[in-house]
PyMOL Python script that loads the backbone (N, CA, C, O; Angstrom):
from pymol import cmd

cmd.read_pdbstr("""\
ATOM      1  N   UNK A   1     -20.648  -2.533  10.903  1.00  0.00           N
ATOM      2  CA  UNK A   1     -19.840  -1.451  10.361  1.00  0.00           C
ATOM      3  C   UNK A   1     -20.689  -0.184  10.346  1.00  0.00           C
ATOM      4  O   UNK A   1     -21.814  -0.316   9.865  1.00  0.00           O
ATOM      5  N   UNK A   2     -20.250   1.319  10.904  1.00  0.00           N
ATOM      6  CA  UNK A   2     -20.463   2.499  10.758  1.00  0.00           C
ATOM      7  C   UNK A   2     -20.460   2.497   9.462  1.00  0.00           C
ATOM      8  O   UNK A   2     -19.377   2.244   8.934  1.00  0.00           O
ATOM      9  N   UNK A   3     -21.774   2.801   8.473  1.00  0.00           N
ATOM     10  CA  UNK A   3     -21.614   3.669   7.521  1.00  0.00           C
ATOM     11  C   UNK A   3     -22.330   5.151   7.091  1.00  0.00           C
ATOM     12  O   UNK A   3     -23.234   5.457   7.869  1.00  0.00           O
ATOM     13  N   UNK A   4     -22.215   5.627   6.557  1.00  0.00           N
ATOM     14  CA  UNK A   4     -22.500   6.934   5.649  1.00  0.00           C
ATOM     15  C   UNK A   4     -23.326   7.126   4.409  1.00  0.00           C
ATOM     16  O   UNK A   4     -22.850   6.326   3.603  1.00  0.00           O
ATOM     17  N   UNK A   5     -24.016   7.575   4.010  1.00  0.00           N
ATOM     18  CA  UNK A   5     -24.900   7.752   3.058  1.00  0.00           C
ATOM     19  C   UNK A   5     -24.136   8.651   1.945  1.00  0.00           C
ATOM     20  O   UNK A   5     -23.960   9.720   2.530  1.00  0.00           O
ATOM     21  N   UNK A   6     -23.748   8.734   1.017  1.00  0.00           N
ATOM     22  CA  UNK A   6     -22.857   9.516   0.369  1.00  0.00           C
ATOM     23  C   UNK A   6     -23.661  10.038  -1.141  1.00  0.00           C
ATOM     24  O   UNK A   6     -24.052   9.149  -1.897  1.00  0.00           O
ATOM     25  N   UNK A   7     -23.811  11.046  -1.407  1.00  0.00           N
ATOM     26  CA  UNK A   7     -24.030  11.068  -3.159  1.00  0.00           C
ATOM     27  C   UNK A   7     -23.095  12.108  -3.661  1.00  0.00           C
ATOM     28  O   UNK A   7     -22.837  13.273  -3.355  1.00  0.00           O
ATOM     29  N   UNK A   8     -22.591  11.058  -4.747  1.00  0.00           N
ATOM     30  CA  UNK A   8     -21.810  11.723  -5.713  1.00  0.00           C
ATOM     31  C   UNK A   8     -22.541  11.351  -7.387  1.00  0.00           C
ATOM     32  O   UNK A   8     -23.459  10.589  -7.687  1.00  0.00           O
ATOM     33  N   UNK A   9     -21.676  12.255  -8.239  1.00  0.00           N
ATOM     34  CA  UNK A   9     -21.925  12.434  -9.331  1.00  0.00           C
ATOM     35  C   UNK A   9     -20.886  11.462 -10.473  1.00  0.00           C
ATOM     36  O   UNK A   9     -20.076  12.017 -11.215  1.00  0.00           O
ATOM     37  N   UNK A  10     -21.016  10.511 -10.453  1.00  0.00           N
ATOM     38  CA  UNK A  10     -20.467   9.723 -11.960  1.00  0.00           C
ATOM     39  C   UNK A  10     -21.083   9.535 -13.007  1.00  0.00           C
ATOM     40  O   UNK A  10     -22.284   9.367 -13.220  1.00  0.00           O
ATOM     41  N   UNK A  11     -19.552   9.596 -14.160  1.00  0.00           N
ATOM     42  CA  UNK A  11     -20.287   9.584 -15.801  1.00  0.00           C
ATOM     43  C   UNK A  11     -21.070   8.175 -15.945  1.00  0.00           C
ATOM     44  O   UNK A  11     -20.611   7.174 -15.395  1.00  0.00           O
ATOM     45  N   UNK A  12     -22.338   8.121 -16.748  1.00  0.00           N
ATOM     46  CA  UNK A  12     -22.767   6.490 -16.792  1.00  0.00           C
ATOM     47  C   UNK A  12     -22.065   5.851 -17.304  1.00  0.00           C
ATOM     48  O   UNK A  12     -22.408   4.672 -17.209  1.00  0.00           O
ATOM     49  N   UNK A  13     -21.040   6.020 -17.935  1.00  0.00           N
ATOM     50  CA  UNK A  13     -20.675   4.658 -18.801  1.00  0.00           C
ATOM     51  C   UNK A  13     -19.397   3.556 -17.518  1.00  0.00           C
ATOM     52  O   UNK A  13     -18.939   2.414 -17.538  1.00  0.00           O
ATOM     53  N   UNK A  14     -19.285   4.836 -16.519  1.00  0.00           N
ATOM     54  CA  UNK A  14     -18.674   4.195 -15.477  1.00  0.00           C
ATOM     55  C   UNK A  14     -19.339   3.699 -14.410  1.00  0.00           C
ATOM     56  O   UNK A  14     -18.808   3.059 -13.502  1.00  0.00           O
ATOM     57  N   UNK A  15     -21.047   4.107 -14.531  1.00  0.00           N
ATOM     58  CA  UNK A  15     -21.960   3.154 -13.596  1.00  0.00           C
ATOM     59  C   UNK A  15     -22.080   1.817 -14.131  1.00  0.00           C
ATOM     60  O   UNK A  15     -22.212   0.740 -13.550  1.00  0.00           O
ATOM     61  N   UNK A  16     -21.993   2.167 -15.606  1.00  0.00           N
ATOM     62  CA  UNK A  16     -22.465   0.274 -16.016  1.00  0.00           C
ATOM     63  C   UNK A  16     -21.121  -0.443 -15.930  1.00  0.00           C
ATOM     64  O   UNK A  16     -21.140  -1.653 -15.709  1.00  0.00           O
ATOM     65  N   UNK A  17     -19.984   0.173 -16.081  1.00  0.00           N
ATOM     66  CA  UNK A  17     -18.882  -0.777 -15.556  1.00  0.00           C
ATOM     67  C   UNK A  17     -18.911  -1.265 -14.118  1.00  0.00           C
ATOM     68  O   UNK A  17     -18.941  -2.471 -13.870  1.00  0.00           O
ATOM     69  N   UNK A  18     -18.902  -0.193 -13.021  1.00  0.00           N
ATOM     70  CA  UNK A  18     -19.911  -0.568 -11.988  1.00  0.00           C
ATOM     71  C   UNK A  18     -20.731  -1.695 -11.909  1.00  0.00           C
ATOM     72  O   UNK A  18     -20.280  -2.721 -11.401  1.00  0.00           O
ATOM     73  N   UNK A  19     -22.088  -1.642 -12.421  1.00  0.00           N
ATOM     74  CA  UNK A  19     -22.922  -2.621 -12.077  1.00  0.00           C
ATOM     75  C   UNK A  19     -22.832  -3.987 -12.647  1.00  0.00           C
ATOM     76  O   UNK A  19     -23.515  -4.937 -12.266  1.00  0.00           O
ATOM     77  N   UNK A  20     -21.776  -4.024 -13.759  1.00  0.00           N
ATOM     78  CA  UNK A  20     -21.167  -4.830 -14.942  1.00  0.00           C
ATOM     79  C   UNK A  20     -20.225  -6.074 -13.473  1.00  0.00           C
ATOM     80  O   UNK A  20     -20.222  -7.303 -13.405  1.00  0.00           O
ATOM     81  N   UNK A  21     -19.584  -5.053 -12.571  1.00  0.00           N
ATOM     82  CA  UNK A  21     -18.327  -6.012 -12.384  1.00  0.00           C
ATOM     83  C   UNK A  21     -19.280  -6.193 -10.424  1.00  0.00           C
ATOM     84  O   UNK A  21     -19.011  -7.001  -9.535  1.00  0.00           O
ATOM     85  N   UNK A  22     -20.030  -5.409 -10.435  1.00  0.00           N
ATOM     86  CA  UNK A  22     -20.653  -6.043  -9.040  1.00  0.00           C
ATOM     87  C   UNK A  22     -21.598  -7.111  -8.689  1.00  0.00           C
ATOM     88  O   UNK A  22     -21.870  -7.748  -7.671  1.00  0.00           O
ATOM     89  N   UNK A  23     -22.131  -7.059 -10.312  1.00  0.00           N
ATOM     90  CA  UNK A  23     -22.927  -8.363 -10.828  1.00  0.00           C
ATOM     91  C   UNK A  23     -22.308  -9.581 -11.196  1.00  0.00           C
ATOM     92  O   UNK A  23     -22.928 -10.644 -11.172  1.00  0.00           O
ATOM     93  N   UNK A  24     -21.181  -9.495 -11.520  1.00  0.00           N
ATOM     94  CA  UNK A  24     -19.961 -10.562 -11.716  1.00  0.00           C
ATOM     95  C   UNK A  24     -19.191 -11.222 -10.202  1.00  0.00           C
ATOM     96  O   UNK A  24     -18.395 -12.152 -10.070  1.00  0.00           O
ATOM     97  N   UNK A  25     -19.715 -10.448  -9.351  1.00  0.00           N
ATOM     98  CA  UNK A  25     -18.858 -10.736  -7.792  1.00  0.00           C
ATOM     99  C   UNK A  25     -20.020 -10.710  -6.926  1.00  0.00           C
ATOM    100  O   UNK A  25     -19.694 -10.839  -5.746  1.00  0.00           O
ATOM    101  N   UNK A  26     -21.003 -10.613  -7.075  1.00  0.00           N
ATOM    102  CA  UNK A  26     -21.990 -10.649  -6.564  1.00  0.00           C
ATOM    103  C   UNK A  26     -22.552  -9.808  -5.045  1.00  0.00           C
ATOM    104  O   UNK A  26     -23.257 -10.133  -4.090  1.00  0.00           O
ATOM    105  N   UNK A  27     -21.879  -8.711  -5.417  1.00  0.00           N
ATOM    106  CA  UNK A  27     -21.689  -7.523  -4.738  1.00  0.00           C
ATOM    107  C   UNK A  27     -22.862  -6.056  -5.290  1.00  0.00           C
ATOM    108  O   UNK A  27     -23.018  -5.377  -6.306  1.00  0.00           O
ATOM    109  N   UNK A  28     -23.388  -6.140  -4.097  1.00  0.00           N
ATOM    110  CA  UNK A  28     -24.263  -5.229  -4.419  1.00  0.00           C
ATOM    111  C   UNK A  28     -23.206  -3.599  -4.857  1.00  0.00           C
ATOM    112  O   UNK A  28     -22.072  -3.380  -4.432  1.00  0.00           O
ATOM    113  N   UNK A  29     -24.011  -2.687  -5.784  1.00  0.00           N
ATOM    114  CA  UNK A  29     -23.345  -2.023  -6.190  1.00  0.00           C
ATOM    115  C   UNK A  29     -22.380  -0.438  -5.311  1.00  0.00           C
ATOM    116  O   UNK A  29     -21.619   0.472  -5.642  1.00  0.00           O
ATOM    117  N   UNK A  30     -22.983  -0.893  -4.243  1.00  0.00           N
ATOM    118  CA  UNK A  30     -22.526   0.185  -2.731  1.00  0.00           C
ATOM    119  C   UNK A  30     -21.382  -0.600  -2.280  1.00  0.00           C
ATOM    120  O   UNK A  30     -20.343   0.055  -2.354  1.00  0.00           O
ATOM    121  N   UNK A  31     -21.193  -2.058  -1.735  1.00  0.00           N
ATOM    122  CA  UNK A  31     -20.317  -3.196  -1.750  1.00  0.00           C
ATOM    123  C   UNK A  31     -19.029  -2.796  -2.297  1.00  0.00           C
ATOM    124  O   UNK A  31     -18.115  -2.236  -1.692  1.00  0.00           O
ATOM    125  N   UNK A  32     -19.084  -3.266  -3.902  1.00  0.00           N
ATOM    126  CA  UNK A  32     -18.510  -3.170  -5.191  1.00  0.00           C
ATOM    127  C   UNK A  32     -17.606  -1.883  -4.583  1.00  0.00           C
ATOM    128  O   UNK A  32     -16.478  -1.948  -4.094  1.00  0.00           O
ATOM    129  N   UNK A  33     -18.650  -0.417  -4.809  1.00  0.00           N
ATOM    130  CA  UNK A  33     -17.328   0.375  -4.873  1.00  0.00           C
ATOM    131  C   UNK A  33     -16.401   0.741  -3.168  1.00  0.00           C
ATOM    132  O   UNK A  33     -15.367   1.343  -2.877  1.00  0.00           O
ATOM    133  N   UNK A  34     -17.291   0.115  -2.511  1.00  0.00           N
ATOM    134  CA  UNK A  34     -16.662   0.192  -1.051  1.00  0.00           C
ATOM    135  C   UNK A  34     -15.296  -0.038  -1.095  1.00  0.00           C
ATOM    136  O   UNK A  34     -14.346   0.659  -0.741  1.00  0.00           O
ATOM    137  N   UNK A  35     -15.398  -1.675  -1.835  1.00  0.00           N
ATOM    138  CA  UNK A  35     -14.366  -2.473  -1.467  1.00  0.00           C
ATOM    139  C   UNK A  35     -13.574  -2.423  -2.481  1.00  0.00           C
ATOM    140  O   UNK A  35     -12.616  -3.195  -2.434  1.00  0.00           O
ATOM    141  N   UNK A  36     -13.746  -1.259  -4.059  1.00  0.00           N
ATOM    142  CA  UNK A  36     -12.844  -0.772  -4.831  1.00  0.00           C
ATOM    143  C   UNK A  36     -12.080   0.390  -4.442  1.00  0.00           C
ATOM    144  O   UNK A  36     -10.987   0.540  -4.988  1.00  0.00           O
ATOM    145  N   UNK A  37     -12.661   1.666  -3.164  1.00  0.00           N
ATOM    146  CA  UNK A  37     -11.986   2.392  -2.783  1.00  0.00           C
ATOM    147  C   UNK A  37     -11.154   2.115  -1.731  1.00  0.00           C
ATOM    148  O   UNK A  37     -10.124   2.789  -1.715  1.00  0.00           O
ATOM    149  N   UNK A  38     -11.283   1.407  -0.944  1.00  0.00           N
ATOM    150  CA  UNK A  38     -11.137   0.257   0.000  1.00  0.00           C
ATOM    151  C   UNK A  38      -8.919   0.153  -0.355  1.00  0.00           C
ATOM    152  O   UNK A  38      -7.869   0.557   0.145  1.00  0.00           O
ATOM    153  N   UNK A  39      -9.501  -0.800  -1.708  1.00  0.00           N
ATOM    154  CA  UNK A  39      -8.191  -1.215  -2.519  1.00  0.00           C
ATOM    155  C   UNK A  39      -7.101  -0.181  -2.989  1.00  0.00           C
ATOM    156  O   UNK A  39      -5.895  -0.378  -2.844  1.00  0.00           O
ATOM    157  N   UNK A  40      -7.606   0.852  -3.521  1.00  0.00           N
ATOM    158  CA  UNK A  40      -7.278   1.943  -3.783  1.00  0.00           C
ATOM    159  C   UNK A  40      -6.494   2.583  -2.738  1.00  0.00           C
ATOM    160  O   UNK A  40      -5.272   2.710  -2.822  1.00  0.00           O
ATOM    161  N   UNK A  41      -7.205   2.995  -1.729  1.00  0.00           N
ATOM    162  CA  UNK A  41      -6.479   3.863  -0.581  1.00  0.00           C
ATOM    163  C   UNK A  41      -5.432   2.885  -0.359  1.00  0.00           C
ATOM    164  O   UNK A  41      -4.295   3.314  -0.554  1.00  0.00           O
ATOM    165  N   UNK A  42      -5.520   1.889  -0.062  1.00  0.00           N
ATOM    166  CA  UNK A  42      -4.323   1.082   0.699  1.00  0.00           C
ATOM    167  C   UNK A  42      -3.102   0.560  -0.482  1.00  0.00           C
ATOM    168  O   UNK A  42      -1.947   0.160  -0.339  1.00  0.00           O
ATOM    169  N   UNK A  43      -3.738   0.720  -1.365  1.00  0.00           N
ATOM    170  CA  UNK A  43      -2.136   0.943  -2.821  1.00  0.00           C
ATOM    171  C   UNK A  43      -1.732   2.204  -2.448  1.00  0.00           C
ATOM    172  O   UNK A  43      -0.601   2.314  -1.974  1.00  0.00           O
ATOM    173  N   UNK A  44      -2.534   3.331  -2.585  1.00  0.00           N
ATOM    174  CA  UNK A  44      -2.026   4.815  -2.325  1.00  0.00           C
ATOM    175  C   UNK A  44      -1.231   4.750  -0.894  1.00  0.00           C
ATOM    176  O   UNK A  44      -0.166   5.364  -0.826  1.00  0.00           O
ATOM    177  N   UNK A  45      -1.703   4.031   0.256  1.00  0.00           N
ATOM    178  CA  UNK A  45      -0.581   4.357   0.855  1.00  0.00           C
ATOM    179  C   UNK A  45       0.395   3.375   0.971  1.00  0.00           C
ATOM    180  O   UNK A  45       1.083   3.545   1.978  1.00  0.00           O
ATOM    181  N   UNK A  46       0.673   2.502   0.368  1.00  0.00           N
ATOM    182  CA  UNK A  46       1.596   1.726   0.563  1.00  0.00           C
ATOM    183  C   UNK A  46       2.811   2.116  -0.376  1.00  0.00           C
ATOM    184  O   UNK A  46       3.973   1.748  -0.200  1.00  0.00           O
ATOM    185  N   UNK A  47       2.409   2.821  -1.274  1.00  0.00           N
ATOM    186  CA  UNK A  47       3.217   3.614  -2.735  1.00  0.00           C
ATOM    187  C   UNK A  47       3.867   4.583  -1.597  1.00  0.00           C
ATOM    188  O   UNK A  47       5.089   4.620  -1.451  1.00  0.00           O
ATOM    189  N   UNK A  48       2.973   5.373  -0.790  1.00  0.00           N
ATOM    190  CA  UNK A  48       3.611   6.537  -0.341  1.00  0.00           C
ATOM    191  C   UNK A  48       4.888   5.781   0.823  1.00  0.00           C
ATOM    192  O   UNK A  48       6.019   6.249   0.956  1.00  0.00           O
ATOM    193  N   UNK A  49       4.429   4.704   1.472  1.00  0.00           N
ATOM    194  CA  UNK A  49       5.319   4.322   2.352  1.00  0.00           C
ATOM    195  C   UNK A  49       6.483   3.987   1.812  1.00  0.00           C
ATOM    196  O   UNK A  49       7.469   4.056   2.547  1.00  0.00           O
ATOM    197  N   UNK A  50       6.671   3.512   0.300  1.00  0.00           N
ATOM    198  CA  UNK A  50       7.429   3.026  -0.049  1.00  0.00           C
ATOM    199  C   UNK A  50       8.573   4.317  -1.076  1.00  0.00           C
ATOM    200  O   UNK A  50       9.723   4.293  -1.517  1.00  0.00           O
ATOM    201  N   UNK A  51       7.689   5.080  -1.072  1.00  0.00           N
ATOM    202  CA  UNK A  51       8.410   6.119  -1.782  1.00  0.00           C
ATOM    203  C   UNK A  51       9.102   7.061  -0.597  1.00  0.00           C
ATOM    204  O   UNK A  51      10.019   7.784  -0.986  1.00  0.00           O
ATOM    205  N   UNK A  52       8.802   7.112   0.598  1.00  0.00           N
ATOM    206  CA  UNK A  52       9.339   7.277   1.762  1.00  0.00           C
ATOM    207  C   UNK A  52      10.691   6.777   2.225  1.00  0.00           C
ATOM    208  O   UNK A  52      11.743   7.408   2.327  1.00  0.00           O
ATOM    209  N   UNK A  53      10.474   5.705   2.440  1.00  0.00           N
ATOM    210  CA  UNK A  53      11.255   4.794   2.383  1.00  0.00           C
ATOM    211  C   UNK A  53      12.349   4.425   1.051  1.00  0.00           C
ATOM    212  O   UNK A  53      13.463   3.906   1.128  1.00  0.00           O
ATOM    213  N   UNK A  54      12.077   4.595   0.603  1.00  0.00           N
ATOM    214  CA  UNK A  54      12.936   4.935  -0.962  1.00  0.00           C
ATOM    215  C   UNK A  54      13.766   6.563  -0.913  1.00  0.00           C
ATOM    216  O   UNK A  54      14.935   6.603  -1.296  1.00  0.00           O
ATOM    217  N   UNK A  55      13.142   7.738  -0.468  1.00  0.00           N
ATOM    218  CA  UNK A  55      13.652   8.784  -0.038  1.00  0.00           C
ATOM    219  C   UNK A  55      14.726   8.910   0.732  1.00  0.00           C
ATOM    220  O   UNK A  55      15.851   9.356   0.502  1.00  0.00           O
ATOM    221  N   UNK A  56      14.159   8.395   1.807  1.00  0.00           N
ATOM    222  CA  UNK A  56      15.141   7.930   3.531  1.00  0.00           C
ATOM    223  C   UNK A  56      16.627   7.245   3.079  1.00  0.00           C
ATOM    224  O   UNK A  56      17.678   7.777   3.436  1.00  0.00           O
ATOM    225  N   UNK A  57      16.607   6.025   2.266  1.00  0.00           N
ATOM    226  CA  UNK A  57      17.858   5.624   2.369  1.00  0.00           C
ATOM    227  C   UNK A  57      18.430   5.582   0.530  1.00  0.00           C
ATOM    228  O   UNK A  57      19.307   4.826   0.112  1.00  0.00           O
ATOM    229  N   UNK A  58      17.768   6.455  -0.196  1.00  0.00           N
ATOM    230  CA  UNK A  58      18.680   7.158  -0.936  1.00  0.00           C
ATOM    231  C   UNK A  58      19.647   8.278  -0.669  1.00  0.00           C
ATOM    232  O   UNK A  58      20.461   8.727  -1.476  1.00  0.00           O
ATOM    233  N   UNK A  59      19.463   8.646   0.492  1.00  0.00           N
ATOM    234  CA  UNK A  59      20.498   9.639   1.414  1.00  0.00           C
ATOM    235  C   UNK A  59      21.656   8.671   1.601  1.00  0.00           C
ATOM    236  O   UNK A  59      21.572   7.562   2.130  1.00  0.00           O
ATOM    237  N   UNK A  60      22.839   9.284   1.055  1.00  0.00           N
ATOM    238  CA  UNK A  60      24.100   8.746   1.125  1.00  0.00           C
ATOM    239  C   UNK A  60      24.785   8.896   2.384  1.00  0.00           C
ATOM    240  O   UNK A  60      25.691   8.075   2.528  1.00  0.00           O
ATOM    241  N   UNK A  61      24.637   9.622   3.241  1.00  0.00           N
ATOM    242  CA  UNK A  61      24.697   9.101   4.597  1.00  0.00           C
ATOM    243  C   UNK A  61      24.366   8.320   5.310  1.00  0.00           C
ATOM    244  O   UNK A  61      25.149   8.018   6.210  1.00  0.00           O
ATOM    245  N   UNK A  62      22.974   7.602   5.218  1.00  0.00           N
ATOM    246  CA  UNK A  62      22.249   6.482   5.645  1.00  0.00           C
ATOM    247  C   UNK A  62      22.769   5.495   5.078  1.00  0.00           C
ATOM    248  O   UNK A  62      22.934   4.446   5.701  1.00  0.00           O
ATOM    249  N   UNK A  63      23.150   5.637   3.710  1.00  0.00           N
ATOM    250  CA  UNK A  63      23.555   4.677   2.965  1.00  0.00           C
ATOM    251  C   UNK A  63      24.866   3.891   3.556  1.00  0.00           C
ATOM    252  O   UNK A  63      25.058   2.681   3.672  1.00  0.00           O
ATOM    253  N   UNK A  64      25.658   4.947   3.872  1.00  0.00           N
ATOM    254  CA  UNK A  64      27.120   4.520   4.514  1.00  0.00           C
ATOM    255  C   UNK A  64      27.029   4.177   6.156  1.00  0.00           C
ATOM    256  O   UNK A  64      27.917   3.542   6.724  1.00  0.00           O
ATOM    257  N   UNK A  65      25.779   4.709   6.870  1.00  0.00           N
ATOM    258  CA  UNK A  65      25.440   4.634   7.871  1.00  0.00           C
ATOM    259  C   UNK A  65      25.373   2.566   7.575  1.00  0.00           C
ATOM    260  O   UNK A  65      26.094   1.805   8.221  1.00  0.00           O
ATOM    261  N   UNK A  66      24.440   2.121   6.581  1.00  0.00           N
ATOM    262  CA  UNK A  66      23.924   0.930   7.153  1.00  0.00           C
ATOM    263  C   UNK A  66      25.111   0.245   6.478  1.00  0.00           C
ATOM    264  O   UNK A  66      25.275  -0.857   7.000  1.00  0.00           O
ATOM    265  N   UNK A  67      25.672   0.398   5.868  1.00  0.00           N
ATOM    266  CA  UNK A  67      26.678  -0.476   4.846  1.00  0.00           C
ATOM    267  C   UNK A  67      27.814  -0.992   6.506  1.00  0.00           C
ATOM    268  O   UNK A  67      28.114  -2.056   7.047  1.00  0.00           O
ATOM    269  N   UNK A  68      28.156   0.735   6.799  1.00  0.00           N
ATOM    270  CA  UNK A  68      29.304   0.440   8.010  1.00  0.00           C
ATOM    271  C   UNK A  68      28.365  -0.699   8.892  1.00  0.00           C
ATOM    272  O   UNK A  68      28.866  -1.803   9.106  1.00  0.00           O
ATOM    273  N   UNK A  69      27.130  -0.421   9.341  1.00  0.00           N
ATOM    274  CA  UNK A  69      26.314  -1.028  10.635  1.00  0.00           C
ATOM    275  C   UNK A  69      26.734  -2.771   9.915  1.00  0.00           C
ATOM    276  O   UNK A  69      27.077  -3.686  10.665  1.00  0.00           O
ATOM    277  N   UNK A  70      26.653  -2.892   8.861  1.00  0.00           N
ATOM    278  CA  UNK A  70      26.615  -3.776   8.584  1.00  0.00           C
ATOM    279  C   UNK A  70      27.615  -4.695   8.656  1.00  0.00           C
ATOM    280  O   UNK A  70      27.663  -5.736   9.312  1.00  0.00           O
ATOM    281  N   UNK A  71      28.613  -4.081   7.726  1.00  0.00           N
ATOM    282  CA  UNK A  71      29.773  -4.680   8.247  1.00  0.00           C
ATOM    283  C   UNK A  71      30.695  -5.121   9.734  1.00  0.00           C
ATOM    284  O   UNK A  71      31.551  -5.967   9.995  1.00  0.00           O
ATOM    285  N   UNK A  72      29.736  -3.655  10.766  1.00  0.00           N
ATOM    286  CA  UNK A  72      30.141  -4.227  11.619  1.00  0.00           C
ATOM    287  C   UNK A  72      29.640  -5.416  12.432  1.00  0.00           C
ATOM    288  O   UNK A  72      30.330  -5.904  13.327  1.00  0.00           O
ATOM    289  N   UNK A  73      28.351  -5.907  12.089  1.00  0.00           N
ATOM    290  CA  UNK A  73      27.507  -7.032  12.541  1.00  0.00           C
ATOM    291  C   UNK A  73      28.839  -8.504  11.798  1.00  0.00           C
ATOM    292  O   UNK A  73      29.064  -9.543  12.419  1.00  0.00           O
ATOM    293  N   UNK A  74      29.278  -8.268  10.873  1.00  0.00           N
ATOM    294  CA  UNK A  74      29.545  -9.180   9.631  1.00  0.00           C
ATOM    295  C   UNK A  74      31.361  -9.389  10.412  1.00  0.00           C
ATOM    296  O   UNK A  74      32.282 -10.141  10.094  1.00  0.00           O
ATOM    297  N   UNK A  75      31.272  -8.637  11.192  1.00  0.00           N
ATOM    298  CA  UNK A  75      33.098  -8.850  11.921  1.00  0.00           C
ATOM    299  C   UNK A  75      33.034  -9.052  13.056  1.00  0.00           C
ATOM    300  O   UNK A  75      34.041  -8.848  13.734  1.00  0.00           O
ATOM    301  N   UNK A  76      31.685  -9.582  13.744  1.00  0.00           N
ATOM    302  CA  UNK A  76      31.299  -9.943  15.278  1.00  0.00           C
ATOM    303  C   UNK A  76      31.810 -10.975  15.598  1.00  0.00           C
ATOM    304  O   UNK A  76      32.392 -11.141  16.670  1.00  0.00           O
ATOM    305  N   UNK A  77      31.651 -11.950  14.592  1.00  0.00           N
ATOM    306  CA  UNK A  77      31.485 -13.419  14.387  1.00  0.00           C
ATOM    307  C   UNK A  77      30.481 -14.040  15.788  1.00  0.00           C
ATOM    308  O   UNK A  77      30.664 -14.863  16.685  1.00  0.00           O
ATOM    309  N   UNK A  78      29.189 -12.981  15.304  1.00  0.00           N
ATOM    310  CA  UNK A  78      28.218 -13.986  16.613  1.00  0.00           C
ATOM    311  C   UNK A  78      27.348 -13.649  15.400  1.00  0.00           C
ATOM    312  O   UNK A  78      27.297 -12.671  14.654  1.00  0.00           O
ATOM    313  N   UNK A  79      26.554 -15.028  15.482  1.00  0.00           N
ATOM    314  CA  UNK A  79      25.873 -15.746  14.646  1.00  0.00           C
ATOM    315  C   UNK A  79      24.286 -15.202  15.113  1.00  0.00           C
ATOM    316  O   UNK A  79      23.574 -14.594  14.314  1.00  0.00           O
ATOM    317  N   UNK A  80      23.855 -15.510  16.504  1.00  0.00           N
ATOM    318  CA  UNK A  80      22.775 -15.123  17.073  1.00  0.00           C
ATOM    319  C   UNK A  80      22.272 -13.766  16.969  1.00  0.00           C
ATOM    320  O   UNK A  80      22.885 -12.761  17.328  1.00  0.00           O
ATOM    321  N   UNK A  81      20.918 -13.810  16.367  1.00  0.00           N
ATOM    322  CA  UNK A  81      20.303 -12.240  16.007  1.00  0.00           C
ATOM    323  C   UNK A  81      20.840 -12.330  14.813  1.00  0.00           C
ATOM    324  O   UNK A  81      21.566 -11.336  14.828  1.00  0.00           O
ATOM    325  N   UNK A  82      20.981 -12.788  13.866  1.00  0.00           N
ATOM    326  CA  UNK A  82      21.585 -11.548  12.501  1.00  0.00           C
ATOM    327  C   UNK A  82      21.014 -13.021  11.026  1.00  0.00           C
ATOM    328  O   UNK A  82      21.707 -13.477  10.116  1.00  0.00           O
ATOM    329  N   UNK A  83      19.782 -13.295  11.339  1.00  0.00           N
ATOM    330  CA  UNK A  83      19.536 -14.196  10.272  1.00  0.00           C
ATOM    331  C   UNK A  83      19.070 -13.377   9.045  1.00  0.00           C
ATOM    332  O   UNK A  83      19.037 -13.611   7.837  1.00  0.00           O
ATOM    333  N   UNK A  84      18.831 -12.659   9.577  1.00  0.00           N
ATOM    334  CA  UNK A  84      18.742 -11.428   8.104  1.00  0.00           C
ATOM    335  C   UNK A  84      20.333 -11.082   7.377  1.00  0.00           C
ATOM    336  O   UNK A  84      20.421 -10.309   6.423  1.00  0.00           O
TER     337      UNK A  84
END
""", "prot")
cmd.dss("prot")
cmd.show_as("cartoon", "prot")
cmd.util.cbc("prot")
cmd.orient("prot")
C-alpha cells in the first residue's frame, strides 16, 4: 500500500482513546486510525448514496413512473425476468 506521512493536531484525551482501542485490536496506532477513517468515509458515502437515492424517487413523477412500469410488468403474465 502507497502511504503518506501526515501530521495533524489532536486533543489528548482523544489520543488515549486512540491508543486505548488500538491496544485492544492490536493495531498499531497509525493502523487503528487508518482503518477508523477508512469506516467513516464509506458510511459518509453510503448515507450520501442513499440520501440520493431517497431524493430521486421522492419525485412524484418517478414515483408514478415506477408504480405504472410496474404494473405493467404485473399484466404481462410472463413470469421470466421479474423475480423481484
Amino acid at each position: 500500500m502507497n502511504t503518506v506521512k501526515v501530521a495533524i493536531t489532536i486533543p489528548k484525551d482523544l489520543v488515549v482513546l486512540i491508543d486505548l482501542h488500538s491496544r485492544q485490536t492490536h493495531l498499531s496506532r497509525s493502523k487503528y486510525i487508518t482503518n477508523v477513517l477508512r469506516e467513516k468515509i464509506l458510511e459518509e458515502n453510503e448515507m450520501m448514496i442513499k440520501e440520493k437515492y431517497d431524493r430521486v424517487f421522492s419525485d412524484a413523477g418517478i414515483q408514478k413512473e415506477q408504480l405504472d412500469t410496474s404494473k405493467w410488468f404485473e399484466g404481462t403474465d410472463v413470469s421470466e425476468g421479474q423475480e423481484w
